[in-house]
N, C-alpha and C positions, 0 to 999 in steps of 0.2 A: 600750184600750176599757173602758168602764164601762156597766153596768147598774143599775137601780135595785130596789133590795130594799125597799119601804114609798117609806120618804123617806132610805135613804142609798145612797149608789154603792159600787156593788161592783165592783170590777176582774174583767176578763174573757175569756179566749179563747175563748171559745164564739158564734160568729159566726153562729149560729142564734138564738141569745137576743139577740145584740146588733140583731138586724135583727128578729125582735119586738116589740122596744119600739120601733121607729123605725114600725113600720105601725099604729099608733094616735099620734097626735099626742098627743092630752088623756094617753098615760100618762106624757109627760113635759114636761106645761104642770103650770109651779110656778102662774104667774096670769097671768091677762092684764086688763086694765083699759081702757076708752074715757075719754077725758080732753077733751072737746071734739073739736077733730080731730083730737087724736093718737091711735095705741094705745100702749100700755106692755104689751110682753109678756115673761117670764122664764121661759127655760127650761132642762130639761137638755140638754149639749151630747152627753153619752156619748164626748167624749173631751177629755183634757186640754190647757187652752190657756193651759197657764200657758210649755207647752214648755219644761219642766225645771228655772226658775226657780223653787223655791218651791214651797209645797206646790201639790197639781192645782188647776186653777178648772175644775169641771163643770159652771157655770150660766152664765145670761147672761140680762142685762135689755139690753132693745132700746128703744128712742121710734122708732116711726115714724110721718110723716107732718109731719115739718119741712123746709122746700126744701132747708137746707143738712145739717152733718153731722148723723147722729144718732148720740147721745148712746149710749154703752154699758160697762155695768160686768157685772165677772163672780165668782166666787163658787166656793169652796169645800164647803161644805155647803147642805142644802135650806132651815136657817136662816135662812142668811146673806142666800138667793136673796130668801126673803118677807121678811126685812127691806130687803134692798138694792130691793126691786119697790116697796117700800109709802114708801120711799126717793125712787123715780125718780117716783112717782105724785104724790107732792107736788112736788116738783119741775117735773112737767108743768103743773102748775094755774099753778104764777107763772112759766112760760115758754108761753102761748098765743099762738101765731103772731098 
């Protein structure tokens, strides 16, 4: 489990803090974006989904609102997340249903 200190994750056993951050959404919305009818939203996951592959991915940019699959990339740092959101955001624009 990971918490967020500002904008980095900080690993955790403290399962008081970890369910903190999970009862406000916005404290771990990196960004979300309307894109015609999609949304683009990137967030922190608070736990690792790399599943021991390589270093953790704590984020995750989502597209929803495509009939088939959506689209999703995930991310290491809170960097990575705003480049990889601002990434998926252009992306949305020259893939409108």
């Amino acid at each position: 489990m990971y918490i967020l200190d500002g904008h980095t994750p900080v690993p955790t056993e403290d399962m008081r803090a970890y369910g903190r951050m999970f009862k406000d959404p916005d404290a771990r919305r990196v960004a979300r974006d309307r894109v015609g009818v999609l949304n683009v939203s990137t967030v922190f996951l608070g736990t690792d989904h790399s599943f021991g592959d390589g270093p953790p991915l704590l984020f995750e940019t989502m597209v929803f609102g495509l009939s088939d699959e959506e689209p999703c990339d995930r991310y290491s740092t809170w960097d990575e997340a705003v480049a990889g959101h601002a990434a998926m955001v252009a992306w949305a624009k020259e893939n409108q249903p």
